[in-house]
C-alpha angles and dihedrals in degrees: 000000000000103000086051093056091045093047092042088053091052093055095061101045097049084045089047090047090045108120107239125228107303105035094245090297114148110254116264104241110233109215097207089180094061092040089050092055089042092056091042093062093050107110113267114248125170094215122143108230093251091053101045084044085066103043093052088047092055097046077059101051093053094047095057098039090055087044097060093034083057081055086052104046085046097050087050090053091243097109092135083053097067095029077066092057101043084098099095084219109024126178118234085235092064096035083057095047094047086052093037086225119120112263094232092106095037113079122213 
């Protein structure tokens, strides 16, 4: 009976010592008013959030494939290759004059 008591005592007093959520940090204020104005000047989309999921998950792919296709032209030593090509529709007249080679062999 004893060992249960004590145990018992122990308990409470480690769940009476326990720190609390927060860690006795002081609350972040949340100002609703300000986050209310910030989320009333995003543009208005009518998305649905899968949708919009996607989309965002597709403007990062491509970052980051022409990011490392950027590594690649560069490592090839063809960086003003691919700065030609930077243009998401370019003309094979630019693309010549970026090269200074003559667009013959280049198609539009």
């Amino acid at each position: 009976m004893l060992t249960a008591l004590s145990r018992f005592s122990h308990e409470q007093h480690r769940k009476g010592t326990a720190q609390k959520r927060g860690g006795g940090e002081a609350p972040i204020e949340i100002d609703a008013l300000a986050a209310e104005q910030r989320y009333s000047m995003e543009p208005r989309d009518e998305l649905s959030p899968e949708r919009e999921f996607d989309r965002a998950w597709a403007r990062q792919l491509l970052a980051s494939v022409l990011t490392r296709l950027g590594q690649a032209y560069g490592d090839a030593g063809k960086w003003e290759v691919f700065a030609a090509l930077q243009d998401h529709n370019p003309t094979a007249k630019s693309c010549s004059v970026a090269l200074l080679k003559p667009s013959t062999g280049l198609r539009a």
